[in-house]
N, C-alpha and C positions, 0 to 999 in steps of 0.2 A: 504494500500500500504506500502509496505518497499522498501528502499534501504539500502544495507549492514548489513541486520539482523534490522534495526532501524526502525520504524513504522512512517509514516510521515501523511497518509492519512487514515482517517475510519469513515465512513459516508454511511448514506441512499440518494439515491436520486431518482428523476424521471423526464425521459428525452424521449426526442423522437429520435431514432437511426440516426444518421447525426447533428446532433443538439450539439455536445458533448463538441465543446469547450465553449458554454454558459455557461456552468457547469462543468467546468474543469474537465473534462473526457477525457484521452487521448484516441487516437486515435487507440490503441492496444484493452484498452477495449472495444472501441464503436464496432471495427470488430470480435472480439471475441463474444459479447453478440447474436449477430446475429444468431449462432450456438448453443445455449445454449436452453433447457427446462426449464419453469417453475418449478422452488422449486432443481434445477441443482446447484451446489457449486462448484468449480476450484480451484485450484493453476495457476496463469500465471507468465510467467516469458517473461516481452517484453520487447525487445530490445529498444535499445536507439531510432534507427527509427519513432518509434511506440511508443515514451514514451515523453522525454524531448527533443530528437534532441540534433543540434550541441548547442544548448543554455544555456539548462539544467531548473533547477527550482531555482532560486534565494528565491521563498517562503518557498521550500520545504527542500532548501540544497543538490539540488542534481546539481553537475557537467556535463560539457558538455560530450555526449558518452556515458551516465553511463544505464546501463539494472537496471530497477525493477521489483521488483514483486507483484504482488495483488492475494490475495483470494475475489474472487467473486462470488454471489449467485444472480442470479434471482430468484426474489419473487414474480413478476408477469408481467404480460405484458398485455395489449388490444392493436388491429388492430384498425389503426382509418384512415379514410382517408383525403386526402388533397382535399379539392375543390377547392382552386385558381389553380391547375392545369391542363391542360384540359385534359392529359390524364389518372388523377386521380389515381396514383401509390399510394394505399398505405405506410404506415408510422407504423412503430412499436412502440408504447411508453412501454418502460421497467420500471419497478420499483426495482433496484437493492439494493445490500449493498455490497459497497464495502470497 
């Protein structure tokens, strides 16, 4: 991830789609990945909405309102499903780097 040219975030992880603030994943990536193929690489550029909010990131240095941007690659993904739910809606677990 950058903001203003500056690299704040760069990391592998893996997570299951809706799951993303366990793992600091904003909310721009989590809806983004959704769309993405297997071994798939991006530029995003998400809005404050979808990123840090009116709050911002106090860890990261980024201000309230501010847009970033991440290069993101899904590296792989498996379908696994939920059983505590009864109507058993699968769940994506992605393995990205972003």
């Amino acid at each position: 991830g950058k903001y203003n040219g500056t690299k704040f975030d760069e990391r592998k992880v893996t997570y299951e789609v809706g799951d993303c603030h366990e793992h600091q994943i904003i909310d721009g990536l989590d809806r983004a990945v959704k769309k993405f193929r297997k071994g798939e690489k991006s530029k995003l550029v998400i809005s404050s909405k979808y990123a840090y909010g009116s709050h911002g990131s106090e860890e990261y240095v980024i201000p309230p309102q501010s847009e970033v941007e991440y290069t993101m690659e899904l590296l792989d993904f498996t379908r696994v499903c939920n059983l505590t739910t009864i109507s058993l809606v699968p769940k994506i677990k992605f393995f990205l780097s972003i």
